[in-house]
KOLLORO-510725 format. One record per atom (N, C-alpha, C): atom name; x, y, z negated. Coordinates in nm, 4 decimals. Each point is the difference from the previous one (the first is absolute). Layout:
! KOLLORO-510725
<rec 'CA'; <X; Y; Z>>;
...
***
This chain:
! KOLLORO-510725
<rec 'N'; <3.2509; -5.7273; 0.8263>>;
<rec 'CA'; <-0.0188; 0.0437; 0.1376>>;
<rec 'C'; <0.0447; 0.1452; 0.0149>>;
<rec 'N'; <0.0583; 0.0283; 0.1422>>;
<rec 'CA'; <0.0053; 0.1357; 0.0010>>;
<rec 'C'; <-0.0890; 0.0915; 0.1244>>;
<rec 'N'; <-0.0304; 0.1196; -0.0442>>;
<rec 'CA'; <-0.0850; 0.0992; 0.0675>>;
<rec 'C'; <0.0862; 0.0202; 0.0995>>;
<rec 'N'; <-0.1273; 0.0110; 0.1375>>;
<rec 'CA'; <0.1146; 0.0381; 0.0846>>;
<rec 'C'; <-0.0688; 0.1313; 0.0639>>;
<rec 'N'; <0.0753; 0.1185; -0.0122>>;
<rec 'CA'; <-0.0327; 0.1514; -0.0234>>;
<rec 'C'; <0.0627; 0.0303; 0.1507>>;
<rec 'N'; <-0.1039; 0.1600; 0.0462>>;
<rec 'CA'; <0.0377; 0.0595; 0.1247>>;
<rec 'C'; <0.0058; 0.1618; -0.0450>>;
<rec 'N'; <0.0649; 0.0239; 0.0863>>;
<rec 'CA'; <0.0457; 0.1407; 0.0070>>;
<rec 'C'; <0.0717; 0.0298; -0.1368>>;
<rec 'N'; <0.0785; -0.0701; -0.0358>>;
<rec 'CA'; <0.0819; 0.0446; -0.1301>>;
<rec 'C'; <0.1057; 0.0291; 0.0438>>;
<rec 'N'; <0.0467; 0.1419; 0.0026>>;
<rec 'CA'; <0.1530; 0.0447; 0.0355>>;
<rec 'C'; <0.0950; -0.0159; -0.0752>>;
<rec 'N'; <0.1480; -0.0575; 0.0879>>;
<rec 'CA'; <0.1030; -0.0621; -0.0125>>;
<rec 'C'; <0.0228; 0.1453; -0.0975>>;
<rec 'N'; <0.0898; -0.0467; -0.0794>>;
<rec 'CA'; <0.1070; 0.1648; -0.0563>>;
<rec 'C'; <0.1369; 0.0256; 0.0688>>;
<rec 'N'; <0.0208; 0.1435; 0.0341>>;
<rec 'CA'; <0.0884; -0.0260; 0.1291>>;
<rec 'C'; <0.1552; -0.0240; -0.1029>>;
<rec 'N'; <0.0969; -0.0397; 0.0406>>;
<rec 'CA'; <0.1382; -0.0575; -0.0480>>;
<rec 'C'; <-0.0800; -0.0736; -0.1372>>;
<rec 'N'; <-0.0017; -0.0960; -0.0227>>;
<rec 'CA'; <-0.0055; -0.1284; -0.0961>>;
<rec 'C'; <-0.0028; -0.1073; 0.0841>>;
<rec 'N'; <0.0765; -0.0262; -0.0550>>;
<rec 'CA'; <0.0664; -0.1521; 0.0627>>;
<rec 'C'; <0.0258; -0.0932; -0.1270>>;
<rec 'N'; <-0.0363; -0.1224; -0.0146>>;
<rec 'CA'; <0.0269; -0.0283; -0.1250>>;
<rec 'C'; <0.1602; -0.0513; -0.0279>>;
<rec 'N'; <0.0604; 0.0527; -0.1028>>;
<rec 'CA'; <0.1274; -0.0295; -0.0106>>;
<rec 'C'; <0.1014; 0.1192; 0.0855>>;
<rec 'N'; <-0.0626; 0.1107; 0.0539>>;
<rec 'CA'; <0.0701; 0.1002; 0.0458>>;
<rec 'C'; <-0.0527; 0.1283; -0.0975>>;
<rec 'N'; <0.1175; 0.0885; -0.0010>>;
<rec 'CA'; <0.0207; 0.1235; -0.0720>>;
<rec 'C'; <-0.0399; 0.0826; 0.1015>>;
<rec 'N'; <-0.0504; 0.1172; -0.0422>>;
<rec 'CA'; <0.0082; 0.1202; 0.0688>>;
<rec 'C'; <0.1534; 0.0505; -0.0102>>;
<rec 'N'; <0.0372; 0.1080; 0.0636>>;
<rec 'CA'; <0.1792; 0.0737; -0.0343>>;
<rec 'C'; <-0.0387; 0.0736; -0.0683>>;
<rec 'N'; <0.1503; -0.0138; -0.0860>>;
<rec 'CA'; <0.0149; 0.1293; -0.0816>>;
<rec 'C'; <0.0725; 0.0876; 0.0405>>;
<rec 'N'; <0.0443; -0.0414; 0.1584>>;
<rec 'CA'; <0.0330; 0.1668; 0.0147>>;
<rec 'C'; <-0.0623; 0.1542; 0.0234>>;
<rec 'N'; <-0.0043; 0.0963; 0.0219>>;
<rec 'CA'; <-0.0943; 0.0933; 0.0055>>;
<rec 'C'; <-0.0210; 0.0351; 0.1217>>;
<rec 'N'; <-0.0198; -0.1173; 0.1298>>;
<rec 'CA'; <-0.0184; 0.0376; 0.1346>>;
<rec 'C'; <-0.0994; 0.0730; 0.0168>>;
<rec 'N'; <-0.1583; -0.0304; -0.0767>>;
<rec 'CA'; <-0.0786; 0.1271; 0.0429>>;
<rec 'C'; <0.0147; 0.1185; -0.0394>>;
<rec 'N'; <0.0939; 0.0310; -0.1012>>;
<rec 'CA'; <-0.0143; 0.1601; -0.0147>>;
<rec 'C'; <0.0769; 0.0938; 0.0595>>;
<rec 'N'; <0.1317; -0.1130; 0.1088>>;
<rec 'CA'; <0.1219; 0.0925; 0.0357>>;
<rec 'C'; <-0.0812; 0.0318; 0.1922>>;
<rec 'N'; <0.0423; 0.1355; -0.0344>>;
<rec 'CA'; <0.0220; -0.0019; 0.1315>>;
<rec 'C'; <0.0996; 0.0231; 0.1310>>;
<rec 'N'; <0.0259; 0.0445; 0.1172>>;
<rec 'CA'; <0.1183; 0.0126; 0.0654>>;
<rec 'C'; <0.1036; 0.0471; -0.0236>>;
<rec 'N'; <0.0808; -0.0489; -0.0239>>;
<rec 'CA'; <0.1045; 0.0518; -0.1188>>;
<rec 'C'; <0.0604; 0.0244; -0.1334>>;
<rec 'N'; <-0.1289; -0.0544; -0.0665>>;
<rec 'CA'; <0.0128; -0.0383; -0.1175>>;
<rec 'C'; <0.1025; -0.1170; -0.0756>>;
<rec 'N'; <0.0415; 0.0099; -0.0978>>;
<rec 'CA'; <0.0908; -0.1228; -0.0584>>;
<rec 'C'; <-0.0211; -0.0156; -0.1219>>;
<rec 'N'; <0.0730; -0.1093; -0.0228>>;
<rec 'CA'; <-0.0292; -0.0794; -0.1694>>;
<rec 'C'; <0.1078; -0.0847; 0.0150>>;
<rec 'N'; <0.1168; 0.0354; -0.1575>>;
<rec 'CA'; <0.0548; -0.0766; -0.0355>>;
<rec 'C'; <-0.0472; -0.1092; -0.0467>>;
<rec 'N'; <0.0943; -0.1495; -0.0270>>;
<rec 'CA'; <0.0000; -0.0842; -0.0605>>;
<rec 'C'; <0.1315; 0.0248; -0.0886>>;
<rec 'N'; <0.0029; 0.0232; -0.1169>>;
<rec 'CA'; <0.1483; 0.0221; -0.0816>>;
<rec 'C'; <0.0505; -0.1405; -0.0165>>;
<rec 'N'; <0.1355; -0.0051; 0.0305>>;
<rec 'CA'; <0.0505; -0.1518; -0.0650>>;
<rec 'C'; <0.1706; 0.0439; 0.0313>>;
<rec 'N'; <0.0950; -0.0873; -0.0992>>;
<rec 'CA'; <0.1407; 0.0287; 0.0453>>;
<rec 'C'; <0.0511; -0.1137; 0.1297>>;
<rec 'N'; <0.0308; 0.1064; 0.0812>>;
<rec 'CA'; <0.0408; -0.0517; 0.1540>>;
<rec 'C'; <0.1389; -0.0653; 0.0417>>;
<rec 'N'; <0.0889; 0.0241; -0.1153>>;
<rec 'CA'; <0.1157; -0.0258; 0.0191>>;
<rec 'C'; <0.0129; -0.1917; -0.0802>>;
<rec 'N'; <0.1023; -0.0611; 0.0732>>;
<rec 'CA'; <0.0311; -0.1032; -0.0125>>;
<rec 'C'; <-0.0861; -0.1007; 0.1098>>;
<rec 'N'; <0.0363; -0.1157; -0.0334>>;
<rec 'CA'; <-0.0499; -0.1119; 0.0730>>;
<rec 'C'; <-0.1340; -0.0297; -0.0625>>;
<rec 'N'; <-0.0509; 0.0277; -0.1494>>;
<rec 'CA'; <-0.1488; 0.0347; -0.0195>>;
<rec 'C'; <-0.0771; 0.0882; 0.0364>>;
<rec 'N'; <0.0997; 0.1019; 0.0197>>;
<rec 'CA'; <-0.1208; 0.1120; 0.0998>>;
<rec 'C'; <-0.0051; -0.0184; 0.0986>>;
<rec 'N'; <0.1015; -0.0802; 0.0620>>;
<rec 'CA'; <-0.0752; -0.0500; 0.1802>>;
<rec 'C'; <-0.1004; -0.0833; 0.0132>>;
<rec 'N'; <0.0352; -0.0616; -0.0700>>;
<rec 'CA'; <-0.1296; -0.1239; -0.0505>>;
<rec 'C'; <-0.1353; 0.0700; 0.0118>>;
<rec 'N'; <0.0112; 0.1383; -0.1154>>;
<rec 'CA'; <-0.1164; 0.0409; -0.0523>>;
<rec 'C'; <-0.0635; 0.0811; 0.1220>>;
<rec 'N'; <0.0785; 0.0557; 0.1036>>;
<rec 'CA'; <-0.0006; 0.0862; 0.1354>>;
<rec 'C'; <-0.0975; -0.0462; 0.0913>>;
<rec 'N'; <0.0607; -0.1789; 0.0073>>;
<rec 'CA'; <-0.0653; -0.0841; 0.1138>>;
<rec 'C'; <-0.1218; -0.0371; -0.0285>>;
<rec 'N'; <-0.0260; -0.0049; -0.1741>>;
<rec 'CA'; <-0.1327; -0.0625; -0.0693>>;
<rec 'C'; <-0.0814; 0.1008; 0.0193>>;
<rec 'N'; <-0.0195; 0.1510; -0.0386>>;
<rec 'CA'; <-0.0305; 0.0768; -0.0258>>;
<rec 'C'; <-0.0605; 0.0264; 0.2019>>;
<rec 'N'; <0.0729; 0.0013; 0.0943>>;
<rec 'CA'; <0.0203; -0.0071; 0.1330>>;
<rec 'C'; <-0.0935; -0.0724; 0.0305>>;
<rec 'N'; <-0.0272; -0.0953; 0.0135>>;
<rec 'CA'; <-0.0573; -0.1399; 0.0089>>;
<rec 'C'; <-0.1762; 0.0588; -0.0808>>;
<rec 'N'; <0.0048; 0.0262; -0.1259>>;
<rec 'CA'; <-0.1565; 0.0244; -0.0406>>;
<rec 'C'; <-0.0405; 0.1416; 0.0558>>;
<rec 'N'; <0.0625; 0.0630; 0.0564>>;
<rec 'CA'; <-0.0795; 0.1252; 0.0524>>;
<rec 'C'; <-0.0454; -0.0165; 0.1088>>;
<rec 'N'; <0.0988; -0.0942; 0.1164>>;
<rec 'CA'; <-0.0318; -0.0457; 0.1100>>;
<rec 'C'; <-0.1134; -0.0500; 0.0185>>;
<rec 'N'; <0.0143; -0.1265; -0.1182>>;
<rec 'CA'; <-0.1389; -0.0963; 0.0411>>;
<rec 'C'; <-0.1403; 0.0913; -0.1073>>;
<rec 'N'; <-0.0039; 0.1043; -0.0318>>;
<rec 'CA'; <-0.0835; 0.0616; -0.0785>>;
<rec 'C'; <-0.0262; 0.1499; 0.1069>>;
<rec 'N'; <0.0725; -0.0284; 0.0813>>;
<rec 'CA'; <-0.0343; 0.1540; 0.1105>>;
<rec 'C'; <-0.0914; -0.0963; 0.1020>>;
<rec 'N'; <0.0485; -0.0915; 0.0414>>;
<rec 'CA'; <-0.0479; -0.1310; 0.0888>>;
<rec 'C'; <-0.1581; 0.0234; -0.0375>>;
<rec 'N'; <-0.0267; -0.0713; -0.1207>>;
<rec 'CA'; <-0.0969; -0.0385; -0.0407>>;
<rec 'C'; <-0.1041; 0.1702; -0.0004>>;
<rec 'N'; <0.0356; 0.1314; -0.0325>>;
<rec 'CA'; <-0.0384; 0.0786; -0.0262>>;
<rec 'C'; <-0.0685; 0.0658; 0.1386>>;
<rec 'N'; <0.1099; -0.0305; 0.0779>>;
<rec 'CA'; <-0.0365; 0.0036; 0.1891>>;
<rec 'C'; <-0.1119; -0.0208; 0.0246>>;
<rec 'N'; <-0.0769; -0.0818; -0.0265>>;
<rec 'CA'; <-0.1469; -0.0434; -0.0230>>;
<rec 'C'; <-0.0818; 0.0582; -0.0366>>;
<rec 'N'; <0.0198; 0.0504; -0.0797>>;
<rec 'CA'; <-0.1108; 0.1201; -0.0443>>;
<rec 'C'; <-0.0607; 0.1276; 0.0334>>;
<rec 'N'; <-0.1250; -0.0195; 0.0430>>;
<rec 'CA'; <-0.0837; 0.1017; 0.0865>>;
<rec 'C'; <0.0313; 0.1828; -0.0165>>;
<rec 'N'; <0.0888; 0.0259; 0.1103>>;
<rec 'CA'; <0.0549; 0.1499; -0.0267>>;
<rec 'C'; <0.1474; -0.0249; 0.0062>>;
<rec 'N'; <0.0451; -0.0805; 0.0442>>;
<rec 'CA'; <0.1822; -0.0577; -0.0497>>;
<rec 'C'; <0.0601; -0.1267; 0.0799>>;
<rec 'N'; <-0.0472; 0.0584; 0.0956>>;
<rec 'CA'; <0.0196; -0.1358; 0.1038>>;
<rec 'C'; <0.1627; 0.0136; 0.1111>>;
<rec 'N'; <0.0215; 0.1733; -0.0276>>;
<rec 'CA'; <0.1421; 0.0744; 0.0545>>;
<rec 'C'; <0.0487; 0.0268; -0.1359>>;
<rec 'N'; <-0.0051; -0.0946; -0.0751>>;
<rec 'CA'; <0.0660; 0.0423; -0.1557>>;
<rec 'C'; <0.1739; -0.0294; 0.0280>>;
<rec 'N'; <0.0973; 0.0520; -0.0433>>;
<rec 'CA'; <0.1448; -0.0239; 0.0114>>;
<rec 'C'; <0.0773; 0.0600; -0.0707>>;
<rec 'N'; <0.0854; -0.0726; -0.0954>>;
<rec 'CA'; <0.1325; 0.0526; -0.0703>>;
<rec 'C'; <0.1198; -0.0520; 0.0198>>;
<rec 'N'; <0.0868; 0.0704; -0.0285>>;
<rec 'CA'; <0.1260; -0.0392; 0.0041>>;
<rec 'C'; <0.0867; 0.0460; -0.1521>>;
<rec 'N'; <0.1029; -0.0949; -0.0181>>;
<rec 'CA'; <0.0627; 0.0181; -0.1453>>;
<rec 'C'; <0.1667; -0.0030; 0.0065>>;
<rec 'N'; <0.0224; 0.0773; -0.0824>>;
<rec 'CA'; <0.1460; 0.0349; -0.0036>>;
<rec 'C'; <0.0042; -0.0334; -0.1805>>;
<rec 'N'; <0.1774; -0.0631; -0.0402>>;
<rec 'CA'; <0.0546; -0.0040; -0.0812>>;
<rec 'C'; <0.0561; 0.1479; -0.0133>>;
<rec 'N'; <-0.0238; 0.0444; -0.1669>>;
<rec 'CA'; <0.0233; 0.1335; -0.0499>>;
<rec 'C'; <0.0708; -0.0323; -0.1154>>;
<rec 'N'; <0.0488; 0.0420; -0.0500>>;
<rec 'CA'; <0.0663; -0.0256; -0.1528>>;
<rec 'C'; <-0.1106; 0.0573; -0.0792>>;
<rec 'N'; <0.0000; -0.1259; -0.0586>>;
<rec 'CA'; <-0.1457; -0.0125; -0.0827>>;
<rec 'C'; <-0.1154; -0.0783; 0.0259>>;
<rec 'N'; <0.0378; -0.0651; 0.1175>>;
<rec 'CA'; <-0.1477; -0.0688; 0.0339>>;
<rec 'C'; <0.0292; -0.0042; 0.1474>>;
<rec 'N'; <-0.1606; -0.0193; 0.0278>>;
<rec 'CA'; <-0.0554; -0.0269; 0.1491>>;
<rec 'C'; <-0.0622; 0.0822; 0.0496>>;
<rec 'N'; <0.0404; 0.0924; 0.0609>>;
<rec 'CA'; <-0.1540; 0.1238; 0.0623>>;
<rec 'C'; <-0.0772; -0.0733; 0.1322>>;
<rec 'N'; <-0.1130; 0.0311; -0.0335>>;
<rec 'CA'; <-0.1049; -0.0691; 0.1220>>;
<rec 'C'; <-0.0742; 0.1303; 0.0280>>;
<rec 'N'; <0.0185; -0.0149; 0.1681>>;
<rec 'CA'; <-0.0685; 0.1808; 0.0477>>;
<rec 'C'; <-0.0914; -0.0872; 0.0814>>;
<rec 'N'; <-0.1471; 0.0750; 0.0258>>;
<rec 'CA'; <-0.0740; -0.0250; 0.1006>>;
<rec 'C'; <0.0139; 0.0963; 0.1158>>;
<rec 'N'; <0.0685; -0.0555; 0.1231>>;
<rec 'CA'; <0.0382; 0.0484; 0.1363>>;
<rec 'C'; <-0.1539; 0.0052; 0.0678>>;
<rec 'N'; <-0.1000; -0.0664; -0.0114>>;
<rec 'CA'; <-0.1607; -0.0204; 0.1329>>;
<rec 'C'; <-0.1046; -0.0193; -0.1111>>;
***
């Protein structure tokens, strides 16, 4: 049988089968940036551009949510050397 319990608080971001990010959205602030290093050139570094593109997006998305970060916003430029991700809001 199972107990059935009140007032037990949820833990905030656990989701089962979801990660927290590893990017460092809470520590940057307006204007701040962080590379991702990777080689950009060829048809694997576009690849790696759009992949890399794609998990910050849906990891800024998800981060949007979080109490204090609801005008959270970056934008990313290809650099030689990587991916720079700046927080613009």
């Amino acid at each position: 049988m199972f107990q059935i319990e009140a007032d037990v608080s949820i833990p905030k971001g656990t989701r089962p089968g979801r990660r927290g990010t590893t990017f460092p959205f809470a520590d940057m602030g307006v204007g701040h940036s962080f590379l991702i290093p990777f080689d950009t050139s060829g048809d694997e570094g576009k690849k790696l551009v759009d992949s890399w593109r794609r998990k910050v997006l849906n990891a800024r998305k998800k981060f949007e949510g979080t109490e204090g970060y609801q005008d959270f916003e970056t934008r990313t430029a290809v650099l030689e050397g990587g991916l720079r991700v700046w927080r613009t809001a």
